[in-house]
N, C-alpha and C positions, 0 to 999 in steps of 0.2 A: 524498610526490610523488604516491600513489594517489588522495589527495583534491585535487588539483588539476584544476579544471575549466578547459581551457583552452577552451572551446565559449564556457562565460559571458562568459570573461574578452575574448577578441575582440568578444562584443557590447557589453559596459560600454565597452569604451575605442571600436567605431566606431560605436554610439550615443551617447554624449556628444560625441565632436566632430562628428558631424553635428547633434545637438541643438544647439550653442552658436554653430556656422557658421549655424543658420538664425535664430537670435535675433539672432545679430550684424545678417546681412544684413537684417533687419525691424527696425534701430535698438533694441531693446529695453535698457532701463534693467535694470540689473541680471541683466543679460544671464548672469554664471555663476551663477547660483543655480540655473539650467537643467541645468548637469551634475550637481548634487546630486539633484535631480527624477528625471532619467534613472537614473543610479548605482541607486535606490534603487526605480523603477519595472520593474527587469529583473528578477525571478524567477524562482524555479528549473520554475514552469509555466505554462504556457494559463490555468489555471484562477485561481491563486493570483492571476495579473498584472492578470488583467481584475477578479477580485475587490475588489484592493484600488484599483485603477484607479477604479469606482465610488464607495468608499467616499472616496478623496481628492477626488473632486470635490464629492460632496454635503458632506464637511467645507469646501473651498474654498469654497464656499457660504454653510455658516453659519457658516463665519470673520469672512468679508467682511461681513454682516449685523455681528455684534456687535461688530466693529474700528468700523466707520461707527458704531455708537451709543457706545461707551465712549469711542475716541478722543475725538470730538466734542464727546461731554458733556465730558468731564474737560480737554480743550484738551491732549490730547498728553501729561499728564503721567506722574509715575510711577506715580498711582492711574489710571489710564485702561490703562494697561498689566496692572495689575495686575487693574484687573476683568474686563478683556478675559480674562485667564487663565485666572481662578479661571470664569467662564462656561465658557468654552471647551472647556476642562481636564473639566468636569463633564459637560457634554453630550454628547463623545466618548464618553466613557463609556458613557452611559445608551444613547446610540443607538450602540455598538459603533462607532465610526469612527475609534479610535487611532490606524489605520493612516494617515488624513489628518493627524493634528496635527500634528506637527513639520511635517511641508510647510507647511501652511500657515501655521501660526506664524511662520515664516521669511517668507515674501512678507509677512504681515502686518506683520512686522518693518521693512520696507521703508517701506511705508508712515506708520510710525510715526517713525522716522527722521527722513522727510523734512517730517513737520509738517503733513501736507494731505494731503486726501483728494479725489482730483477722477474722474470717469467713466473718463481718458485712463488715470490713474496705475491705478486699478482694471483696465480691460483691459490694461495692462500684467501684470499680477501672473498674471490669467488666462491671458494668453497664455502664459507662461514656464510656468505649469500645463501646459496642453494642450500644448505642445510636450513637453514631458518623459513626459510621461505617453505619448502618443500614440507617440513613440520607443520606448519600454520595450513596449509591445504589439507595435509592426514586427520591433522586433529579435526578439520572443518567437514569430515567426510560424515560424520554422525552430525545430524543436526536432526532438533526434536519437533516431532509433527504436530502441525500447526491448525489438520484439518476438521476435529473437534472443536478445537476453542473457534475456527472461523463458525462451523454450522453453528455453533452454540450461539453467537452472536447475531447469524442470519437469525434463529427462531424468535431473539430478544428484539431484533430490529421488526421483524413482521409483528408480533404482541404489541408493539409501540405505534405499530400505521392501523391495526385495528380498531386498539384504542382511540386512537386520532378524529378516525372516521366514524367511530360510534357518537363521540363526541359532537364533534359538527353535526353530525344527524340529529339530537339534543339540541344543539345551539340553535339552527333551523327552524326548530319550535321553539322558539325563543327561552327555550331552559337551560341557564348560564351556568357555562362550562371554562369560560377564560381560564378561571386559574388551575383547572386539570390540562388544559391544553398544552399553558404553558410548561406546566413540570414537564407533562411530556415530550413538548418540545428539547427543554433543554437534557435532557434522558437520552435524548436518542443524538443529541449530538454529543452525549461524551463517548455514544455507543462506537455509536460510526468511527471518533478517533480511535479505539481500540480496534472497532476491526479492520480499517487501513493498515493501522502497523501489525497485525497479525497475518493479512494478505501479501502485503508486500512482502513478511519474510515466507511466506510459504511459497511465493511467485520464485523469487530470488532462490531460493535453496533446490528446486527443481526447474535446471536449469534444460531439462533433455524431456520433461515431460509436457503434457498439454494441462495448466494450469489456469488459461485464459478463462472458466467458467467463470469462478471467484469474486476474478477483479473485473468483471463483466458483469457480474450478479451485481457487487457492490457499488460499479458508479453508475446502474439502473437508479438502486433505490437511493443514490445519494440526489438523483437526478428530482426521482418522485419525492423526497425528502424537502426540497425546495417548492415544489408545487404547494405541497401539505403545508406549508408558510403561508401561500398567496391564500391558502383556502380561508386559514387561521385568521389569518386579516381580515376577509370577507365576511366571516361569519360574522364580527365585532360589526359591521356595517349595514344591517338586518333593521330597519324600523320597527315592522311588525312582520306578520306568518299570515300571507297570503294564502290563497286554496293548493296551489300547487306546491307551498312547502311540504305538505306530507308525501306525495309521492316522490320528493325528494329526497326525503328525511326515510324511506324504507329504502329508496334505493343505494344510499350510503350503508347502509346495512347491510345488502348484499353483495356490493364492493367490499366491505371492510371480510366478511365469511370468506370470499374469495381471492382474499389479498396473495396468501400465503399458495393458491393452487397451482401447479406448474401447467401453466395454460397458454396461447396466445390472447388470453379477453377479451375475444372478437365475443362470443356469446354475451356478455358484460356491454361492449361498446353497441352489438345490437339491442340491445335493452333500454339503454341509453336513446339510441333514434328514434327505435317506439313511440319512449316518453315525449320524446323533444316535437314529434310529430303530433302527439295527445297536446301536450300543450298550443301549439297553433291554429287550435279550433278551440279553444278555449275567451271567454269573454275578454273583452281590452280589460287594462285598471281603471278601479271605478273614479280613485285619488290619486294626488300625485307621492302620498306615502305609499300606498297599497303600488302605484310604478318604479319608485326608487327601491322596494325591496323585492319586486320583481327582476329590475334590471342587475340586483347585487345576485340573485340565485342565478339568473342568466351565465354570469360571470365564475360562479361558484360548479353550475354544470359545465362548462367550458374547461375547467381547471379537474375536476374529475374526468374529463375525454381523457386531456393530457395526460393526466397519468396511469389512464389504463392507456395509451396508446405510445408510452414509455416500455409498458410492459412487453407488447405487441412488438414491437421491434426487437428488445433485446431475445424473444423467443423465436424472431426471425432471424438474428441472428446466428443464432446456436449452429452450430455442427451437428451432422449424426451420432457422431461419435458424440457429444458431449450429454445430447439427450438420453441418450442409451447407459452413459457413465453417471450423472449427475440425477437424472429425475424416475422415478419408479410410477408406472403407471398402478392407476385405484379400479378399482371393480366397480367402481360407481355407475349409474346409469346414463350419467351424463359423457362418459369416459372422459371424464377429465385424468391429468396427471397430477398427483397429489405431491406434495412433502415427503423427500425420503425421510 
């Protein structure tokens, strides 16, 4: 019942009986092939609809071109259909326009049917085109916003990288957190499938707006979502909790508070060289367990750079405009930009 779109399903049914009411009322011959046209002209976007919207006319097009020379020559037969196909059939191809054939194949059909080929019986065929087509764009004019359900997934995706990091901070100190990591691992990647197809159709459905934040936002953190992998690894690789675990283990903490701030993390990654610089005046390992769980945090710090310096670009990235549209600055003293 959760994949029932009931949004679609009232455009299919009141674009085809408005389709086939205006074909009727305009006399046209083969007046329901009009509901097939519409049925199959509604899609799930803006983008998708007008896409193929193009690609069936300019098929309709060179349909009707190669019906008027096969039919003709061949006098309607079964090889006159048959060439028409095999043409037909080849050319979509070549020029990617699948998404026309069967449509037009069918009006073509009509034509062939009826043994003749005249101007009148041709604008017939087109017309039943353009009306169906032209319906499946009106009905696709309303499409339902998408930018809720995306934030609502961004706040679930940041909740999921905090937790993560709080985690490993835990783990660090060798206070076993594997099997919370892993639910949360696999949590946030059924997240992230939902919010790809949530993105993608709000991208699609605003085709004349600037919607690049979004899927900008989302393949940052699918980015830093893979890091948060190597880290999970890492952490499993810990012998013991050397002296510098803990300042490790506080500083995943104030990475995880700051996950969600609309910032460049440059305050975050100087924080980070502080410590990296405190640690190099610090003693060698005393063992070579107390150095193999040095070298795994070495590697577990290196992997926290990365992903604040994931962040850092996609905030250099940004537009004015996108800043100005997408993040609301906080009063805080730090002036950071918070979470709208």
């Amino acid at each position: 019942m959760a994949d029932i779109n009931i949004i679609k399903t009232i455009k299919i049914t009141v674009g085809c009986c408005i389709a086939i009411a205006i074909a009727n009322a305009l006399q046209l011959q083969h007046s329901a092939s009009v509901v097939t046209i519409t049925l199959l002209s509604i899609l799930n976007t803006k983008k998708d609809t007008l896409i193929v919207a193009w690609k069936r006319s300019i098929a309709f097009l060179l349909a009707s071109s190669i019906a008027i020379l096969a039919f003709t020559i061949c006098r309607f037969s079964l090889w006159g259909l048959g060439s028409y196909l095999i043409i037909i059939v080849l050319l979509c191809q070549v020029f990617d326009l699948t998404d026309g054939l069967s449509m037009s194949t069918v009006l073509m059909l009509h034509l062939w049917s009826a043994r003749s080929i005249t101007a009148q019986s041709l604008l017939n065929e087109a017309v039943l085109m353009a009306i169906g087509i032209a319906m499946g764009i009106v009905m696709n004019l309303y499409m339902p916003n998408q930018v809720k359900k995306i934030k609502a997934y961004q706040t679930v995706i940041d909740s999921h990288f905090k937790e993560l990091l709080l985690c490993f901070s835990d783990s660090i100190l060798l206070d076993d957190r594997s099997q919370r990591i892993q639910q949360e691992l696999e949590s946030l990647s059924l997240v992230f499938r939902k919010s790809i197809q949530a993105t993608d159709l709000h991208v699609n459905n605003h085709l004349f707006s600037n919607t690049g934040y979004y899927a900008q936002y989302l393949q940052m953190r699918l980015k830093q979502y893979e890091v948060l992998r190597m880290i999970a690894s890492n952490t499993r690789r810990i012998p013991c909790a050397p002296p510098q675990s803990a300042d490790i283990a506080r500083y995943l903490k104030e990475v995880a508070s700051s996950i969600d701030d609309h910032d460049n993390a440059q305050e975050m990654l100087d924080k980070l060289q502080q410590m990296r610089l405190r640690f190099r005046l610090e003693p060698l390992p005393k063992n070579r367990k107390e150095f193999e769980a040095r070298a795994v945090l070495y590697e577990i710090v290196n992997d926290v750079q990365h992903l604040l310096r994931l962040k850092q670009e996609f905030a250099q990235d940004l537009s004015p405009y996108q800043i100005r549209t997408f993040w609301r600055r906080s009063k805080n003293p730090r002036g950071k930009k918070k979470t709208a």
